[in-house]
N, C-alpha and C positions, 0 to 999 in steps of 0.2 A: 468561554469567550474564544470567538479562533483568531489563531495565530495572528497576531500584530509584525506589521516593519513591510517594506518595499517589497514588494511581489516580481518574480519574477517568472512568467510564461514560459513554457518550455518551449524550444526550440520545433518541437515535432508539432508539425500544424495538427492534425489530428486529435494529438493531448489537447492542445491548447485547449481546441476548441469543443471539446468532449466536456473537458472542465468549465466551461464559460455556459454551456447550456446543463448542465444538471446544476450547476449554483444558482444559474437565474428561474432555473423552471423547479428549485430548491426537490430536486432528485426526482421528478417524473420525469424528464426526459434525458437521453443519453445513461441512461443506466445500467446500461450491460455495454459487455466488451464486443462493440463494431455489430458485427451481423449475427453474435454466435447465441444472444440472448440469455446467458450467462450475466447475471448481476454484479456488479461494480460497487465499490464506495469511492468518496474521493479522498486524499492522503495529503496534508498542507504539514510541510518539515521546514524545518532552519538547514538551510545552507553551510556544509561542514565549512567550507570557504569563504564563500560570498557572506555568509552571514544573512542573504536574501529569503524570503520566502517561497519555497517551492509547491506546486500542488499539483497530483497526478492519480489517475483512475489505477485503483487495484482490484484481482480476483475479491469479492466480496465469501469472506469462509470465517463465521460466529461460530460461538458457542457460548452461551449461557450470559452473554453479552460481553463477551471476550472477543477479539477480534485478530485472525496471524492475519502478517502480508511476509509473504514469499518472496523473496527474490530471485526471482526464475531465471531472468531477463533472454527467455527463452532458449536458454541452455547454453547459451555464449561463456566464455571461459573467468569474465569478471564480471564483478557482481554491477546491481545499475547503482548509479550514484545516489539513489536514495537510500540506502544502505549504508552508506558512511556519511550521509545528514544524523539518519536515526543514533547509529553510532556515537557520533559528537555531541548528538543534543539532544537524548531520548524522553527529556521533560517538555521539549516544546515540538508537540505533534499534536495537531487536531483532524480529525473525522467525520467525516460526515457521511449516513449511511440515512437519506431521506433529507427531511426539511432542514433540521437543524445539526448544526458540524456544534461539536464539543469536544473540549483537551483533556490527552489522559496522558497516559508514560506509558512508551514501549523497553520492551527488554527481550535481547535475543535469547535463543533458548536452545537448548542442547539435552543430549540423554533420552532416555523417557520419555520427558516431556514434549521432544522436540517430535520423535518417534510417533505419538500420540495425534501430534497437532499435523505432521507430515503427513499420514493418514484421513483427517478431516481437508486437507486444504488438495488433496487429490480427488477424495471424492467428489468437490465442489467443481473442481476443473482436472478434470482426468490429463489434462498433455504435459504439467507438471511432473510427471512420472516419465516421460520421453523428455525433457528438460533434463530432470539430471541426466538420465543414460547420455545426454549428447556432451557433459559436464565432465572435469575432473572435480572440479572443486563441490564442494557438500553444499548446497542452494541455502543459504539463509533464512530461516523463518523467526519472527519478531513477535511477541505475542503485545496487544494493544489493551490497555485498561483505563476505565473510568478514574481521575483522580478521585479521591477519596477516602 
């Protein structure tokens, strides 16, 4: 079931509106990031503050129906605010990767694993790798699962 409560549209027209056609054309269209043809899912979080409902196009990087989202936020020195939604509420996150969005629990990751999944989420999107270099801080990666 995705995310219930007050929606709130992101500020950057571009989001919005990326989000507004891949829900309505239920992920045929707007599914890659802008011009680069690189695939997208869309990402609906709780509001660490608002408590609102947030939703926003991420690098689309699976495995085995596992899902990371990265917070790159292009290599900028803090993290994007969806980052500390996932943080505060990581049982109310849903997905949507095609027609139907469905909720799971994210949970950030470090070590190993994080090593493992930082390596798949480059290969999906190589500038992630010039993200961190432009970074101090170690980029975020969240790994996303089916409840169940």
């Amino acid at each position: 079931m995705p995310l219930e409560g007050e929606y709130e549209p992101s500020a950057a027209a571009w989001v919005r509106e990326q989000v507004e056609r891949y829900e309505a054309s239920g992920g045929r269209e707007a599914n890659t990031l802008r011009d680069t043809g690189l695939p997208i899912v869309i990402v609906s979080t709780r509001g660490a503050k608002s408590g609102k409902v947030r939703k926003l196009g991420l690098m689309r990087v699976e495995h085995d129906g596992v899902y990371a989202m990265v917070g790159s936020q292009g290599g900028a020195p803090t993290d994007p605010a969806w980052v500390a939604n996932l943080r505060a509420h990581p049982d109310q996150v849903t997905l949507q990767d095609g027609p139907e969005p469905w909720d799971g629990v994210a949970r950030e990751i470090t070590g190993e694993e994080r090593a493992v999944w930082w390596e798949r989420s480059v290969a999906a999107y190589p500038a992630y790798a010039e993200y961190q270099e432009k970074t101090d801080r170690q980029i975020p990666v969240f790994l996303f699962e089916r409840r169940g």
